[in-house]
N, C-alpha and C positions, 0 to 999 in steps of 0.2 A: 528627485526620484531615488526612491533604497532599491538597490536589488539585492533580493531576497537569494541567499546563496548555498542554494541544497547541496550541492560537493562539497562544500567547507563543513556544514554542519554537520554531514552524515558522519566527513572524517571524525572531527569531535566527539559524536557518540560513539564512533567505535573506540574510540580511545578512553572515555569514559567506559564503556562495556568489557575493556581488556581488561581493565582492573577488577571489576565487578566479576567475570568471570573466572580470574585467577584466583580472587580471595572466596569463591564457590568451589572451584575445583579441591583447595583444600580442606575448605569444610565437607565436600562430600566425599573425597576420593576419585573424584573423574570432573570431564570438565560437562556441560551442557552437549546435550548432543541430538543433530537435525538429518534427518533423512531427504534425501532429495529423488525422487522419481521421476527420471526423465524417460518417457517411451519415442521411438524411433529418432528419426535425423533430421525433425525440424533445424533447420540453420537460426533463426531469431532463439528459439529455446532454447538451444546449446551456446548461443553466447551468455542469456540469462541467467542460466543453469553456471555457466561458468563465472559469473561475478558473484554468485550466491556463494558457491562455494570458497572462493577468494575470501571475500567478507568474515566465511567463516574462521578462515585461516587468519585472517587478519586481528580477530577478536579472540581465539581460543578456543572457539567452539568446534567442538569434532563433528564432522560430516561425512556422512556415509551415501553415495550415490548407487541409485539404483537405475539398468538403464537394459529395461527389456527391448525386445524389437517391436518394430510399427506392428508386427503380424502376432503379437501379444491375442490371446481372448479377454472374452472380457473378466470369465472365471478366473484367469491365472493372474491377473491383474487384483481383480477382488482380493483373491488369496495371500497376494504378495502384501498388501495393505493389512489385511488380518494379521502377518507375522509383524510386521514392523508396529502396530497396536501393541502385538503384546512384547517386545524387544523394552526390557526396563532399562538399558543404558538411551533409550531415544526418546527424547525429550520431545519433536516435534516430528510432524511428516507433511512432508511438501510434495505436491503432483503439478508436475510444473503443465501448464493449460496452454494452446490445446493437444488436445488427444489426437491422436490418430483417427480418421473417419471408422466410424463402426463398432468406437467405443462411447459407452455412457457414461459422460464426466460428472453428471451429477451423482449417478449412481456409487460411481469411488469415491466422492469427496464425501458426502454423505453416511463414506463406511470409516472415516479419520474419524479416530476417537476423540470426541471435543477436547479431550483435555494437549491433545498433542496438536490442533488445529491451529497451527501459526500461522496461515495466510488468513483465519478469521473468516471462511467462507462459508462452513457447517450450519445449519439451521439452526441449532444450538446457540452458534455462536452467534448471529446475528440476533437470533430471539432473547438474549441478552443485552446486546444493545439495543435493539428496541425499548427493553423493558430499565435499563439503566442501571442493569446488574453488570458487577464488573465481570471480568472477560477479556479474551485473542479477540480485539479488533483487525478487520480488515488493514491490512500494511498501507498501502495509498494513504486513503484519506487519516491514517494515524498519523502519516509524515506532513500528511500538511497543517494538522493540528499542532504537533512539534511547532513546525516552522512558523506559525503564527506566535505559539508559545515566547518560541528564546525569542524571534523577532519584537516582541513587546506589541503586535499588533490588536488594539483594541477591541474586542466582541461584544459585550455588555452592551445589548441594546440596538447592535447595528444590522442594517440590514443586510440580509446576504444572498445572495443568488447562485444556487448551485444549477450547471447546465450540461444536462445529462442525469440518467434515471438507471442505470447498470447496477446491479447488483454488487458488483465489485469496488465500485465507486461510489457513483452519484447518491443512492439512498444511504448506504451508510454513512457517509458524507454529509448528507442534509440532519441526520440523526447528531452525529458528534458538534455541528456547530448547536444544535436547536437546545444539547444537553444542559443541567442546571450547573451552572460555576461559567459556561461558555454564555449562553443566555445570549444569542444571537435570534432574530424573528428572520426565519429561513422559505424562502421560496426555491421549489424544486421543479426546474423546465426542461422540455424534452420536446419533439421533434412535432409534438402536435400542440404545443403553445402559442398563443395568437399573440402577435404581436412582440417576438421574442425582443427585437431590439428596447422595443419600450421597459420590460423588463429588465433589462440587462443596465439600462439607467440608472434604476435606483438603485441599483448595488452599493454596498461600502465595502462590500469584499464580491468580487467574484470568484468563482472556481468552476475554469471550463475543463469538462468530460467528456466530448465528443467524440475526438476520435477525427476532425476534418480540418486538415491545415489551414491555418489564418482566417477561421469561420467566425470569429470574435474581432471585429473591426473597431478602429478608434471611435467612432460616431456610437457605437453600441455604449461604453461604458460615459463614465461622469467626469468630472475631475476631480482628483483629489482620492481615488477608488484603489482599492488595494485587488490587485488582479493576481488569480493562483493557476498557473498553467499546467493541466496534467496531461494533455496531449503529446504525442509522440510520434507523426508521421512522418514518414519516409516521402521524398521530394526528389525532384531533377537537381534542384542545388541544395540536398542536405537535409540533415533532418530539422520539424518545423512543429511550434507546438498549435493549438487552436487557437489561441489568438493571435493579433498583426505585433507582435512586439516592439517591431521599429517602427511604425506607425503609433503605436499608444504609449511609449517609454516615456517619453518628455510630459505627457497627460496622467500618469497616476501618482501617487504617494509611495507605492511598493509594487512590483512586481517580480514575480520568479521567471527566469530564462530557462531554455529549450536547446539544445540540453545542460544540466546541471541546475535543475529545479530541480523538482519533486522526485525526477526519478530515482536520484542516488537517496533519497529518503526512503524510497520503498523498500528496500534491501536493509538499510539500517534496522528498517523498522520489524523487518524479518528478523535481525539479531535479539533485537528488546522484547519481543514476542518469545522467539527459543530459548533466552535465560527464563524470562519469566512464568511461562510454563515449565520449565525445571522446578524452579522456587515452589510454584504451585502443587505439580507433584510429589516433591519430597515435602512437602506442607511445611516449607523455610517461611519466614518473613521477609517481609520486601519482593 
């Protein structure tokens, strides 16, 4: 069994991206730079909000937080995004989700100018990846494509089973394996699929999205299956990802653990997203 080691890796990119960013900074005179908008005192957001920003310090990237109150409108919200749109030192803008009850999150994310859209959520941007124009992928499923990437794990051909249909995940997800150069034959399952375990068989890769502790049993996968854990639940003993990991460890070829899988990927992948829409705007190469 490999396991697949999302903390080691993300370190790696960032450490690749400190360079990349330093030898940008001189070519443009500043370094890359991400807005972060946190609204009220979610506890979960404010720890996430606070490794984004880390990350950025880590890499070079300047971050500038924005951090209205829960009792925000939605106008003043809107408005605040309008400025940070047109701020040409801010490379990206991030609305850390979710909103406060009474706000419309589609409605702000939808006002992020695609081109500064590093979480990859704008219509835009997925209408992009839909269409296999390049683009701000969504940060999750870019980090598990990484990790398959340096992993050296084989797609061409195989079969894959994405579980879960989220907008944030699952569909962009099933879109980047099903891509030409990825060339995986992708099936995409969700909570009214018949027979999900049968499903869940033929996978040569899975990638659980669900969102329900240890809902992905050893009996479910094959042997020999490359399993991609993106779950993230909170437990009486800890946090736990969707599938049984110590139940299916000795049964696959690869699997990522919970935590330090995917997650420290998603945050790298917010860094590779904020150079690269720099690069994009200053219309750099690379």
């Amino acid at each position: 069994m490999k396991l697949i080691d999302g903390k080691a890796t993300a370190q790696t990119i960032r450490e690749e991206l400190k360079t990349e960013v330093a030898a940008l900074k001189d070519r443009l005179g500043r370094a890359p730079g991400l807005a972060v908008v946190l609204v009220g005192e979610d506890p979960a957001s404010q720890v996430y909000v606070r490794n984004k920003i880390k990350a950025c310090e880590d890499t070079g990237i300047v971050s500038k937080a924005f951090r209205p109150e829960a009792s925000v409108s939605q106008a003043e919200l809107e408005d605040l995004v309008r400025r940070l749109n047109a701020d040409p030192e801010l490379d990206g803008i991030l609305v850390q989700l979710p909103l406060p009850r009474g706000l419309d999150s589609q409605r702000i994310l939808d006002l992020i100018d695609p081109a500064k859209d590093v979480d990859g959520f704008h219509p835009v941007s997925m209408g992009r990846l839909t269409l296999g124009l390049p683009g701000l992928r969504p940060c999750t499923p870019a980090g598990v494509m990484e990790l398959l990437r340096r992993y050296d794990i084989p797609t061409k051909g195989k079969k894959a089973v994405v579980v879960g249909r989220s907008n944030i995940v699952g569909k962009p997800m099933a879109l980047l394996l099903a891509q030409p150069g990825v060339d995986a034959t992708v099936t995409l399952c969700h909570s009214r699929t018949r027979d999900l375990a049968a499903e869940c068989r033929q996978a040569d890769i899975l990638v659980a999205a669900i969102g329900k502790a240890n809902f992905i049993t050893a009996d479910m996968i094959k042997d020999g299956a490359v399993v991609i854990d993106v779950g993230m639940n909170r437990t009486e003993k800890g946090l736990a990802g969707d599938c049984d990991f110590h139940a299916m460890k000795d049964k696959v070829a690869a699997i990522t653990p919970v935590p330090g899988g995917v997650g420290p990927m998603t945050i790298a992948m917010l860094m590779v997203n904020t150079l690269a829409a720099c690069r994009r705007r200053m219309k750099l190469e690379g």
